[in-house]
C-alpha positions in Angstrom: 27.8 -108.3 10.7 31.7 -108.9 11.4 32.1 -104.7 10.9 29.1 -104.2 13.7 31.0 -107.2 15.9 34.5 -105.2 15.8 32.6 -101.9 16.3 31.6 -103.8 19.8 34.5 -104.8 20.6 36.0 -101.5 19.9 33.5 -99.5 21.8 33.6 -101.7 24.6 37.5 -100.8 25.4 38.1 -98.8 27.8 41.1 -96.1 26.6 39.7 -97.0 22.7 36.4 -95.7 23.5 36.5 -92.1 23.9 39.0 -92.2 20.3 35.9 -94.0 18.5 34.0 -91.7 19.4 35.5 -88.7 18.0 36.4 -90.9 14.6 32.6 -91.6 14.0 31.1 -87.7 15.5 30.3 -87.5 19.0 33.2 -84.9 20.0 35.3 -82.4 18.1 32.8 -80.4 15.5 29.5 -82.6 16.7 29.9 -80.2 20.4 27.7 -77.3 20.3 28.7 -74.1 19.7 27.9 -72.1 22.9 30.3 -74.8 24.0 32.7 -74.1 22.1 32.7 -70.9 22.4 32.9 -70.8 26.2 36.1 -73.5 26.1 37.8 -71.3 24.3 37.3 -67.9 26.5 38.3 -70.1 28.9 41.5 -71.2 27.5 42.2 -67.5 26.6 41.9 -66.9 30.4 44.0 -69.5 31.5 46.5 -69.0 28.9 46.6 -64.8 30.3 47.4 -66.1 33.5 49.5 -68.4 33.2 51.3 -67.5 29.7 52.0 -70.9 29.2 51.7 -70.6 24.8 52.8 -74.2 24.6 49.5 -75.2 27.1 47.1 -73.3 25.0 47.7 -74.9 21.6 47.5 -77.8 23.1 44.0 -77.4 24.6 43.3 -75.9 20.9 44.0 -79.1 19.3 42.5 -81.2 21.8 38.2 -78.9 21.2 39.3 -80.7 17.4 37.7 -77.5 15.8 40.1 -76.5 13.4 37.2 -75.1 11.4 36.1 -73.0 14.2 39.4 -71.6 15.0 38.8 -68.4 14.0 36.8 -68.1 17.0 39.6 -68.0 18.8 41.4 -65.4 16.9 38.2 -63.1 16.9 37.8 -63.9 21.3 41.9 -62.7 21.5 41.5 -59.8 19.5 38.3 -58.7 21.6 40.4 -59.6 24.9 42.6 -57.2 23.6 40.3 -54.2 22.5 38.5 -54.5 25.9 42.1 -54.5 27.8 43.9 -51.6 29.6 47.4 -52.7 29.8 49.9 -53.7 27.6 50.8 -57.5 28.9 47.2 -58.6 26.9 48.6 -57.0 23.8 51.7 -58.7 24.1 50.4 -62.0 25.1 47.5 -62.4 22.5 50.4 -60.8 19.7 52.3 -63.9 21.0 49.6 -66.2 20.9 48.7 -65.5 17.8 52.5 -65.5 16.3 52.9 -68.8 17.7 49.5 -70.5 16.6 49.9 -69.2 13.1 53.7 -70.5 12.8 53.0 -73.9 14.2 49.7 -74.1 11.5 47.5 -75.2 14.7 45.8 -71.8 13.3 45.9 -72.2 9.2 46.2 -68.5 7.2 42.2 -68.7 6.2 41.3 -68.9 9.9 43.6 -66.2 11.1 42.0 -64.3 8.2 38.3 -65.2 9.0 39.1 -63.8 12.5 39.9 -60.5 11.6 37.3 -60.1 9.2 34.8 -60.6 12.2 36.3 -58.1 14.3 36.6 -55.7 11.3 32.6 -56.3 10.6 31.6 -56.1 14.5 34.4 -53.2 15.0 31.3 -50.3 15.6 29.1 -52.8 17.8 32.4 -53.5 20.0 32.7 -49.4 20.0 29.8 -49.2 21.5 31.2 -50.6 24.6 34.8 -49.9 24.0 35.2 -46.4 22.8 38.8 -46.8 22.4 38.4 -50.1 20.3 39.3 -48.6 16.9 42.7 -46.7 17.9 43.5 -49.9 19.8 42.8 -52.3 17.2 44.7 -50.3 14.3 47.6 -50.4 16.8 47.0 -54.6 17.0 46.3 -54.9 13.6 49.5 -53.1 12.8 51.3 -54.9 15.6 50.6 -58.2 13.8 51.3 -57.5 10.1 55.0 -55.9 11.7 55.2 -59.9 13.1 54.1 -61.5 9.8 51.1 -62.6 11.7 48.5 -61.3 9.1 49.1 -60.0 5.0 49.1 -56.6 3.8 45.9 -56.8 2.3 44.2 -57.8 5.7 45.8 -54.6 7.2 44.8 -52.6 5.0 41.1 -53.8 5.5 41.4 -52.5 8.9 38.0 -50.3 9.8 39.7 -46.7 11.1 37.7 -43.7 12.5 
């Protein structure tokens, strides 16, 4: 009775609220994943137009997904198969760099990331027929800036 009286009281806060939510599995993983999903396109967006890497890893932390993070990695790499220039290259490679280094993206998730792309390579084709010279070029790009191991490179899907 006295845990189910403080759970009241706690709820019934107005800034506490939205934090005992999360704690007992209304936010974070609970959100569905079409949701998900489009939060993070959309944070890829904002980030490639503002290039603010400090905003995006915030707004990363905040979906409080870090199981699902690889969803992120996969979206970037995708941005930047179906990209023309080279400021999307540049900004995802720096993305990336920066997520990994700061742990907000752990070395299993990075991993996980690439191994979609690498299984989904000849589907994306499809679409983007320069996807596999671009993505060897990425790939590489990223094991150069200790973004990714040797072994993941060398799992990289060529023509």
């Amino acid at each position: 009775r006295a845990a189910l009286d403080r759970a009241t009281v706690l709820l019934s806060m107005s800034k506490g609220g939205k934090r005992i939510d999360s704690v007992w599995g209304s936010g974070g993983g609970q959100q569905p994943v079409k949701h998900l999903v489009k939060e993070i396109d959309m944070l890829l967006k904002e980030y490639l137009l503002s290039g603010d890497v400090l905003e995006a890893e915030r707004c990363l932390q905040e979906l409080e997904v870090p199981h699902f993070h690889h969803e992120l990695v996969y979206e970037a790499i995708v941005l930047v198969l179906e990209s023309t220039g080279e400021k999307t290259f540049k900004m995802i490679l720096d993305l990336l760099k920066t997520l990994l280094r700061s742990s907000v993206i752990t070395v299993d998730q990075m991993k996980r990331g690439y191994e979609r792309v690498y299984s989904e390579i000849p589907d994306i084709n499809l679409d983007v027929p320069h996807s596999y010279s671009m993505l060897e070029r990425f790939v590489e790009e990223c094991f150069q800036a200790g973004i990714i191991s040797k072994p993941l490179r060398d799992l990289c899907p060529s023509r």
